[in-house]
VEXZA-677521 format. One record per residue (C-alpha): x, y, z; residue number from 1; residue in three letters. Coordinates in Angstrom, 2 decimals. Each point is the difference from the previous one (the first is absolute). Layout:
// VEXZA-677521
<torti px="X" py="Y" pz="Z" resi="NUM" resn="ALA"/>
...
END
This chain:
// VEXZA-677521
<torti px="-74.52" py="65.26" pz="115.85" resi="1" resn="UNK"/>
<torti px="3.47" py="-1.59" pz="-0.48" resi="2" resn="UNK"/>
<torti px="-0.80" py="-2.20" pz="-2.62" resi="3" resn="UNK"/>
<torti px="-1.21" py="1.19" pz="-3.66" resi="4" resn="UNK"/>
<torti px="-3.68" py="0.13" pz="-0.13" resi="5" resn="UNK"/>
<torti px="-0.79" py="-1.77" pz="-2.82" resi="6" resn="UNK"/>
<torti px="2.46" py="-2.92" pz="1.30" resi="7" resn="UNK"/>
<torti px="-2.19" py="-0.36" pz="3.50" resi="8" resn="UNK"/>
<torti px="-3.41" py="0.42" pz="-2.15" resi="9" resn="UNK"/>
<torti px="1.34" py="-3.09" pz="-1.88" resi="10" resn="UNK"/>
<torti px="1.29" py="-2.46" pz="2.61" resi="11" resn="UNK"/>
<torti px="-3.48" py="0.42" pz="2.17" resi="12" resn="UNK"/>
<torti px="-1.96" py="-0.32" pz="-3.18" resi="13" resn="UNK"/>
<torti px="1.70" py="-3.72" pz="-0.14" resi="14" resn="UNK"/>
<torti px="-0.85" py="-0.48" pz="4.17" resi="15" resn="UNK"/>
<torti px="-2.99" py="-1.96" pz="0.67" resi="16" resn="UNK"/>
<torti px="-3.16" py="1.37" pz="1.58" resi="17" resn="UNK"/>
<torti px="-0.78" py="-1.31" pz="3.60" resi="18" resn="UNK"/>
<torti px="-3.65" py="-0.71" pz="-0.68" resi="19" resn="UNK"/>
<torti px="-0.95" py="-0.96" pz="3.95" resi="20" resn="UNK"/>
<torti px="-0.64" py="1.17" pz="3.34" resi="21" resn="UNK"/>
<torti px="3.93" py="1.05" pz="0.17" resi="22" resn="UNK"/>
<torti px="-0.46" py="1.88" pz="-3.77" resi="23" resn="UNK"/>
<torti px="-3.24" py="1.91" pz="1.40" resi="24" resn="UNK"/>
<torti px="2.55" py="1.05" pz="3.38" resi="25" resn="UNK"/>
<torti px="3.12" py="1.17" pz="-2.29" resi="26" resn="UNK"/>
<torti px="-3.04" py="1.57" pz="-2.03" resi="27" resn="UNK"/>
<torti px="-1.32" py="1.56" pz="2.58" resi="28" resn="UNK"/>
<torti px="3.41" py="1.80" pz="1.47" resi="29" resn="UNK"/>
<torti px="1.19" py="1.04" pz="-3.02" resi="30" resn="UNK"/>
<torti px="-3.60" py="1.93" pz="-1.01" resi="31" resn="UNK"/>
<torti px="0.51" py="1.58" pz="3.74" resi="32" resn="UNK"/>
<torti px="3.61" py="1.02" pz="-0.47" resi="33" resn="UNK"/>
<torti px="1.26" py="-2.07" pz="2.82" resi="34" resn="UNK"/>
<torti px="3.94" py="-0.41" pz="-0.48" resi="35" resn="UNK"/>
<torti px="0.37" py="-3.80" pz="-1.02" resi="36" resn="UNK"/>
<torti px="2.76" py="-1.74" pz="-1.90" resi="37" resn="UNK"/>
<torti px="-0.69" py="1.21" pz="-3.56" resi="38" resn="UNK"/>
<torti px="-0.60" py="-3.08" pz="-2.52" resi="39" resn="UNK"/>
<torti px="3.48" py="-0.64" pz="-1.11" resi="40" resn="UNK"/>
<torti px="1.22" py="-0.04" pz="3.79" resi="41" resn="UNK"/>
<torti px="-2.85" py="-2.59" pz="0.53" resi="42" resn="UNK"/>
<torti px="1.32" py="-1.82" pz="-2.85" resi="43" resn="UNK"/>
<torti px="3.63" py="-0.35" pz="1.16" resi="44" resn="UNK"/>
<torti px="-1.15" py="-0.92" pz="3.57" resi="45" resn="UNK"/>
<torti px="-2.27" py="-2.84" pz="-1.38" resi="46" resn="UNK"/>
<torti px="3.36" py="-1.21" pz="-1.50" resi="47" resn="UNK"/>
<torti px="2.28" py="0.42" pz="2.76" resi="48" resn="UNK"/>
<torti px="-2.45" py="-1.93" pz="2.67" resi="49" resn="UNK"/>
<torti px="-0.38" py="-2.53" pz="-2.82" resi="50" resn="UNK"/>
<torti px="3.64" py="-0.44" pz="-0.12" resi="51" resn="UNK"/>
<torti px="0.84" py="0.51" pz="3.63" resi="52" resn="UNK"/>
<torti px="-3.13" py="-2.22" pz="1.33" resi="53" resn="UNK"/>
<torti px="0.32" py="1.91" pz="3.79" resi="54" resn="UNK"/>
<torti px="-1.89" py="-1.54" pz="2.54" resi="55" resn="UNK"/>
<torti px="0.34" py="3.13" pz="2.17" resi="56" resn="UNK"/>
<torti px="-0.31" py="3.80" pz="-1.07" resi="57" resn="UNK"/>
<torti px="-0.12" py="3.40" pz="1.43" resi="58" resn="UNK"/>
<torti px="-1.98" py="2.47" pz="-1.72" resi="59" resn="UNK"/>
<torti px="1.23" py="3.92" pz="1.07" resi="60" resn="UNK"/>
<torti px="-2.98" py="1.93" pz="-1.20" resi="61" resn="UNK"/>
<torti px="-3.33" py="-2.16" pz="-0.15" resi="62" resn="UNK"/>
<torti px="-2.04" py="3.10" pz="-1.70" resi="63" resn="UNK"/>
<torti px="-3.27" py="-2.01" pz="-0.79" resi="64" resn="UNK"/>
<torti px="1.57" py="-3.38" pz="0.42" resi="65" resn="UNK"/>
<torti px="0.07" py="-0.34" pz="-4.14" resi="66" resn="UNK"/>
<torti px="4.15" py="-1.16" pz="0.14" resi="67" resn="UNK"/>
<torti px="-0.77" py="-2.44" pz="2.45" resi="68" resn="UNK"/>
<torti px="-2.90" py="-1.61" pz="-1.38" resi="69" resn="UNK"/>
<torti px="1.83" py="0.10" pz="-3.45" resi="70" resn="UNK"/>
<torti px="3.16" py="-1.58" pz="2.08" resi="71" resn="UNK"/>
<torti px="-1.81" py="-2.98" pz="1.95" resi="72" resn="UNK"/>
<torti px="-2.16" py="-0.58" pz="-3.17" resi="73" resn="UNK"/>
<torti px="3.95" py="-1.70" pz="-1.56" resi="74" resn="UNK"/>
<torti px="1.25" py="-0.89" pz="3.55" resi="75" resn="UNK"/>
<torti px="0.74" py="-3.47" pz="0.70" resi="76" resn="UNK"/>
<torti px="-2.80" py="-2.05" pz="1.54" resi="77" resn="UNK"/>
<torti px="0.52" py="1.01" pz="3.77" resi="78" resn="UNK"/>
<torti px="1.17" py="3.64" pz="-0.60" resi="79" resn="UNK"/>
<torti px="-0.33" py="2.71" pz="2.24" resi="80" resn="UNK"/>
<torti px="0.32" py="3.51" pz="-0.39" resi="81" resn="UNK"/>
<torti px="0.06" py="2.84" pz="3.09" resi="82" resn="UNK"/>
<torti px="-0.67" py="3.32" pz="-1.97" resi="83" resn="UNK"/>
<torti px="0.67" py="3.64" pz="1.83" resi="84" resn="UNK"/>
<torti px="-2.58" py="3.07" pz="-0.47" resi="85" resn="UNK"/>
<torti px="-0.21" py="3.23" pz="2.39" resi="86" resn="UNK"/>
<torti px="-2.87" py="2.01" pz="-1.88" resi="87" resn="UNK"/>
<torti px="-3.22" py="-1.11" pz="1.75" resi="88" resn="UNK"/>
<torti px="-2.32" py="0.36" pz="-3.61" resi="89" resn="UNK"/>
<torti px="2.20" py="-2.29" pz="-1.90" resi="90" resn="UNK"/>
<torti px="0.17" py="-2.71" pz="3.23" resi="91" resn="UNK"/>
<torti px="-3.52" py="0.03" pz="0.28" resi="92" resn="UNK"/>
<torti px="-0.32" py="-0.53" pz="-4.07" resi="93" resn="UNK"/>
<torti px="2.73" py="-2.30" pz="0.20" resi="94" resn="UNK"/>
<torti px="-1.73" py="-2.20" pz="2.84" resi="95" resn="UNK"/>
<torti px="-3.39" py="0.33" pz="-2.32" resi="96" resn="UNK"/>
<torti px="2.04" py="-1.41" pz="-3.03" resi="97" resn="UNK"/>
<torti px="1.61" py="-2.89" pz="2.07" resi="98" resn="UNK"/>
<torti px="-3.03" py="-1.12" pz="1.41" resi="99" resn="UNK"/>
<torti px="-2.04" py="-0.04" pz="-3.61" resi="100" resn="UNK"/>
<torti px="3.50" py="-2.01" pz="-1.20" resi="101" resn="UNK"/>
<torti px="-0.81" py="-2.63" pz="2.89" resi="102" resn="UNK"/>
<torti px="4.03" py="0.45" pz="0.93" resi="103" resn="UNK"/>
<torti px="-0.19" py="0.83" pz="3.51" resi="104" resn="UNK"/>
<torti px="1.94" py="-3.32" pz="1.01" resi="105" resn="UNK"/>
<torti px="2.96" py="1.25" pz="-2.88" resi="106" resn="UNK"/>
<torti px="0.08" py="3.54" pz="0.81" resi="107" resn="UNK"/>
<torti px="0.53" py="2.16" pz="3.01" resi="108" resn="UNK"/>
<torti px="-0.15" py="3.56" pz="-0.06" resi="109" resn="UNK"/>
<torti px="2.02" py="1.89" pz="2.88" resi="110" resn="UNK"/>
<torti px="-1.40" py="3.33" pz="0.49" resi="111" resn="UNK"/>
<torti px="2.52" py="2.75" pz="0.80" resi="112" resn="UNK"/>
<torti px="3.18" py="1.93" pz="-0.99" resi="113" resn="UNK"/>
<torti px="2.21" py="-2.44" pz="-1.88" resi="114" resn="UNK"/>
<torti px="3.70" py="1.06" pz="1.74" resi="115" resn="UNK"/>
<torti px="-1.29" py="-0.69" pz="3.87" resi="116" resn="UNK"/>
<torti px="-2.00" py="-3.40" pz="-1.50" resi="117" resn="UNK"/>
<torti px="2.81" py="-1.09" pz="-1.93" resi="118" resn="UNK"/>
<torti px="2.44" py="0.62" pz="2.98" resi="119" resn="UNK"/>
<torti px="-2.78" py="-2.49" pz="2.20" resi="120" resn="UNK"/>
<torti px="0.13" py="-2.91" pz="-2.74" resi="121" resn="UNK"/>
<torti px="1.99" py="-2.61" pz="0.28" resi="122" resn="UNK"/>
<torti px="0.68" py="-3.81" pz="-2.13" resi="123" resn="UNK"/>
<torti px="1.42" py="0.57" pz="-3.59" resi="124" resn="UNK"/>
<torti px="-1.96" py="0.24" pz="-3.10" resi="125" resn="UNK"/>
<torti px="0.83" py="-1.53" pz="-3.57" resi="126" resn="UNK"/>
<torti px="-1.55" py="2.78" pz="-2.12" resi="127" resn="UNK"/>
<torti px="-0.42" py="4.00" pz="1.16" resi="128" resn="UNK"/>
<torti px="-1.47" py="2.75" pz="-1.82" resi="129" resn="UNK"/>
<torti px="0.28" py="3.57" pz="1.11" resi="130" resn="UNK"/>
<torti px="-3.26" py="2.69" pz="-1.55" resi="131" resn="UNK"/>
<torti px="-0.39" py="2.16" pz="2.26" resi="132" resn="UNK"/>
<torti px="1.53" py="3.91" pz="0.95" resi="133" resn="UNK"/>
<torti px="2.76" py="0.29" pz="-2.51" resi="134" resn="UNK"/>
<torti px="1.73" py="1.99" pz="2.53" resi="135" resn="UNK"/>
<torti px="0.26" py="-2.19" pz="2.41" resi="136" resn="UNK"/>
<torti px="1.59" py="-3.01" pz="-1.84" resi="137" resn="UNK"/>
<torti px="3.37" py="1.32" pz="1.28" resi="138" resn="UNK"/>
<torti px="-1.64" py="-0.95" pz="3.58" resi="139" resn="UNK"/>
<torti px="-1.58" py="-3.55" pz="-0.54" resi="140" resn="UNK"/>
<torti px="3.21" py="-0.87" pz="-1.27" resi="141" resn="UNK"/>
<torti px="1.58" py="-1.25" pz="3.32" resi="142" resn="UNK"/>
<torti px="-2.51" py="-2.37" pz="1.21" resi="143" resn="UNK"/>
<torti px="-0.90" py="-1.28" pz="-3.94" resi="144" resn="UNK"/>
<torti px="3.21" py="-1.12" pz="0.30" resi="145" resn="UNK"/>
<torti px="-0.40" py="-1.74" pz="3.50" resi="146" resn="UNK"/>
<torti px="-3.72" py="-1.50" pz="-0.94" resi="147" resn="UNK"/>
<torti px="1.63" py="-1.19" pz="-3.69" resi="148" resn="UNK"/>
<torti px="1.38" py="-3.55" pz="-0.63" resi="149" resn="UNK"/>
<torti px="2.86" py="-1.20" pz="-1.29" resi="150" resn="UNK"/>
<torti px="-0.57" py="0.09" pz="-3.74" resi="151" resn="UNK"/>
<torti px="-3.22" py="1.92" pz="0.35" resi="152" resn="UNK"/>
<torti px="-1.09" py="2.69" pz="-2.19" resi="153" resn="UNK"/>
<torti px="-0.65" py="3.92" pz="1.24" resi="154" resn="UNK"/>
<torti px="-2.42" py="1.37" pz="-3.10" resi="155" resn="UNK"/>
<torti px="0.05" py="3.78" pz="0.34" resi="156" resn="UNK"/>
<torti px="-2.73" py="2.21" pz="-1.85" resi="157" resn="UNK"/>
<torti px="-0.13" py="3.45" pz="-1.33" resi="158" resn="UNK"/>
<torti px="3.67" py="0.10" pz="0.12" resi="159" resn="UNK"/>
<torti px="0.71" py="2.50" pz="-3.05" resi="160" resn="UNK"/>
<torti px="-2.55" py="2.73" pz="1.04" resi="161" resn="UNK"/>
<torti px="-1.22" py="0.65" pz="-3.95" resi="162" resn="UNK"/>
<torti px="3.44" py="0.21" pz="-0.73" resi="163" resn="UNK"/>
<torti px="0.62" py="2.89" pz="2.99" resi="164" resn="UNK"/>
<torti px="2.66" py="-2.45" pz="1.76" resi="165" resn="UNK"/>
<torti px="2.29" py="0.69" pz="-3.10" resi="166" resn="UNK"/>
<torti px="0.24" py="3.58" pz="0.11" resi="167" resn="UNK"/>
<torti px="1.79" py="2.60" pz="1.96" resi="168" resn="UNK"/>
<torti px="-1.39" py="1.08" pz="3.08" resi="169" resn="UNK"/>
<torti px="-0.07" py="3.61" pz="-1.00" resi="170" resn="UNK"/>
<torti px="-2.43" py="-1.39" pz="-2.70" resi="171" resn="UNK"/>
<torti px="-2.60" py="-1.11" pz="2.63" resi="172" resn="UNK"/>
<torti px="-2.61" py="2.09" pz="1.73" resi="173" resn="UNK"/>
<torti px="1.25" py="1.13" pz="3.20" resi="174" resn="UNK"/>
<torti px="-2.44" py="-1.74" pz="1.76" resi="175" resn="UNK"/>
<torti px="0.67" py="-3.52" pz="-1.60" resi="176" resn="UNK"/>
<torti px="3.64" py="0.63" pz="0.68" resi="177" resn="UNK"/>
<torti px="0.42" py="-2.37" pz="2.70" resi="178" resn="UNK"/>
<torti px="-2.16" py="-2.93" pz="-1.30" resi="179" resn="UNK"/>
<torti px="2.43" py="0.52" pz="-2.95" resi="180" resn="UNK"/>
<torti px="3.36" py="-0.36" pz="2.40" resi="181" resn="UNK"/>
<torti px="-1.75" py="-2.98" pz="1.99" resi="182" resn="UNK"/>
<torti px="-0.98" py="-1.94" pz="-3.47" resi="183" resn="UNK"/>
<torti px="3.58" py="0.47" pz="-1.26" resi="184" resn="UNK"/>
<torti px="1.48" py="-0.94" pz="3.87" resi="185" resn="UNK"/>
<torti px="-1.73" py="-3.11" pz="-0.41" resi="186" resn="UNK"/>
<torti px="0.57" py="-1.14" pz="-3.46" resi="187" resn="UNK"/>
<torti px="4.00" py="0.82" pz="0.94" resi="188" resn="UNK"/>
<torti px="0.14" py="-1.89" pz="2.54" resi="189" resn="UNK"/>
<torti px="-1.97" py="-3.40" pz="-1.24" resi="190" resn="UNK"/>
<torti px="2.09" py="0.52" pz="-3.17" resi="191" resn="UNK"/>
<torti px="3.18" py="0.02" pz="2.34" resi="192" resn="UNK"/>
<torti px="-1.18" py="-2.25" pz="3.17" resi="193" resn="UNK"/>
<torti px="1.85" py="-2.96" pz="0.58" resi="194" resn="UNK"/>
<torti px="-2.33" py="-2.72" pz="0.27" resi="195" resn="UNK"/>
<torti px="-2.17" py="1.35" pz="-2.84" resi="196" resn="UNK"/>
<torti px="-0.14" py="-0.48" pz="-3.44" resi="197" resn="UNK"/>
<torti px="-1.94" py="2.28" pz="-1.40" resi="198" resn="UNK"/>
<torti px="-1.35" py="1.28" pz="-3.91" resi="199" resn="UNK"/>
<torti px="-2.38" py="3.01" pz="-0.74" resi="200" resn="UNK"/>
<torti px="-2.57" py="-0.51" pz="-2.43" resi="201" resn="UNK"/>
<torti px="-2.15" py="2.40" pz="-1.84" resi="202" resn="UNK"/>
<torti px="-3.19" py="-1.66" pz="0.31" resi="203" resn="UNK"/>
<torti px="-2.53" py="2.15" pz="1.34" resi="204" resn="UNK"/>
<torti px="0.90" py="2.88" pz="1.68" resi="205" resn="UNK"/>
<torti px="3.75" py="-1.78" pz="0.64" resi="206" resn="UNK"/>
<torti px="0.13" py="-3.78" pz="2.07" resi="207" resn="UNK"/>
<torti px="3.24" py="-0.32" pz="2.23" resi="208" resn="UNK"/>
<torti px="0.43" py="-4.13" pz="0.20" resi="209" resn="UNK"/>
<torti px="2.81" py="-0.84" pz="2.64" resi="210" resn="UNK"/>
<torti px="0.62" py="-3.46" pz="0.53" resi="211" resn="UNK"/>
<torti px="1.87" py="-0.85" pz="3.54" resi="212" resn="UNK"/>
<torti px="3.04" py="-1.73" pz="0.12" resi="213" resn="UNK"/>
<torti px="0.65" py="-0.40" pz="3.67" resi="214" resn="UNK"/>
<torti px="3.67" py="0.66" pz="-0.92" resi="215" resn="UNK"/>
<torti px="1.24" py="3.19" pz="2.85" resi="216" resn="UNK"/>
<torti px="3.77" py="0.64" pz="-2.16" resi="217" resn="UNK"/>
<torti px="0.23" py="2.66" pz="-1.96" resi="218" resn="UNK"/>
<torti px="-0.11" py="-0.59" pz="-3.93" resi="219" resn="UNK"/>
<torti px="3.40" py="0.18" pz="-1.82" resi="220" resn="UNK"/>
END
């Protein structure tokens, strides 16, 4: 938890209840523990596709298919969304939950490891948002880059680790040790990249939101 309690309790207390089919799916994942955006992420993405109106976005990390649904639901008229997912019980539920949405046409799912399909896309995408291995954000980063348009937005999730990004390594369980180097490679170098501009939020468990310049220089 990196925000107070009592603070988080308050601001979903104010959020509205999604009382349809896409309610009874966010429903549904949360009761099974299945790792979606938590309600104040949702909440900030609703805004940002609002604001950014993206015809095209790439979903790292499809889980159920809840973010995309969520996503296409404030897409512009025409939107499209390819989504990413690798563990066969959540592309199968994910598939299910599409289906029952009636957004086959919208969304396509890509089954597989994210760093060899992203490396296979091509075409440039106003809007991309990155849920998946926290680990591996370090690696997407490369061909996010490549498949993101001029003035598009790169929405990373899960970015503070409960608050584990901040502290010393010597802090963190041995095992988590290199999750905790990756997380803090990455947020280093969109911090520092020159044809991002980037600002870390703690919403959530920690949103990254990089918008692409297209500028190559090196800031002053």
């Amino acid at each position: 938890m990196i925000v107070d309690q009592n603070i988080t309790d308050y601001i979903r207390s104010l959020m509205k209840e999604e009382k349809n089919l896409l309610g009874e799916i966010e429903y549904e994942a949360r009761q099974n523990h299945v790792p979606i955006v938590k309600p104040e992420t949702k909440e900030l993405l609703r805004m940002l596709v609002l604001l950014k109106q993206p015809m095209k976005i790439l979903e790292v990390g499809a889980a159920v298919g809840f973010s995309s649904l969520y996503m296409n639901k404030y897409q512009p008229t025409g939107g499209n969304i390819i989504t990413i997912e690798r563990n066969e019980k959540r592309i199968k539920k994910a598939k299910e939950n599409i289906h029952k949405m009636g957004k086959e046409e919208q969304i396509t799912l890509l089954e597989g490891d994210a760093i060899e399909i992203l490396k296979s896309l091509d075409g440039s995408y106003d809007f991309i948002f990155v849920d998946a291995a926290k680990g591996q954000y370090i690696h997407f980063l490369d061909d996010v880059l490549r498949l993101l348009s001029p003035k598009g937005l790169l929405v990373s999730d899960n970015v503070l680790q409960d608050g584990d990004v901040a502290k010393s390594r010597y802090a963190i369980e041995r095992r988590d040790r290199t999750i905790h180097k990756r997380m803090r490679d990455f947020l280093y170098t969109i911090k520092n990249h020159p044809q991002l501009e980037t600002t870390i939020l703690p919403v959530g468990d920690g949103v990254a939101i990089s918008m692409k310049t297209g500028e190559t220089n090196e800031r002053d």
